[in-house]
N, C-alpha and C positions, 0 to 999 in steps of 0.2 A: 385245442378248443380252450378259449379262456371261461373261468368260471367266476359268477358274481358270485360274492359273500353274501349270505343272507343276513338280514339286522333282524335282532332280535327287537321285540315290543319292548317298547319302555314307560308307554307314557302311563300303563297301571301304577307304576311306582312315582311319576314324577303326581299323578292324581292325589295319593295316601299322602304325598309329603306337603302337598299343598293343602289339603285339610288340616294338616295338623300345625300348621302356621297360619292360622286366618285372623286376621287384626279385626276387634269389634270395634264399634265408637269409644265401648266404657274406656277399653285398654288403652286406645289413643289418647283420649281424655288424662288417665290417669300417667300415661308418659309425659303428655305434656306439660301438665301440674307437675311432676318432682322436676323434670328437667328444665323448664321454662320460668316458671311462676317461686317454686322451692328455693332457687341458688338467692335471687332477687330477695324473698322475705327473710330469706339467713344475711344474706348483703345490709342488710336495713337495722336486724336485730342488732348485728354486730357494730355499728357503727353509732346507734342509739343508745347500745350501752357502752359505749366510748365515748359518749358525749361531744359526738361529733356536732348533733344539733342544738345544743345547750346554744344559748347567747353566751359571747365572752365577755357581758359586766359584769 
């Protein structure tokens, strides 16, 4: 006689783990800002004060 394996439940635990990774808007917001918008105004600082935008007369 063959015997099935029994699966143990798991989705209690796949449940807990997905609570405690839940993305709000602020979080998204605020990812987007450093990663998106942050490199850009450092790109600009940097290059303003190198007088990239100076006229050269």
């Amino acid at each position: 006689m063959i015997r099935k394996k029994s699966k143990k439940k798991i989705t209690s635990k796949l449940i807990e783990a997905n609570d405690e990774k839940k993305t709000t808007p602020r979080t998204a917001k605020i990812v987007l800002f450093v990663f998106g918008v942050g490199p850009l105004i450092l790109m600009g600082l940097f290059l303003f004060s190198n007088g990239f935008f100076n006229s050269p007369l």
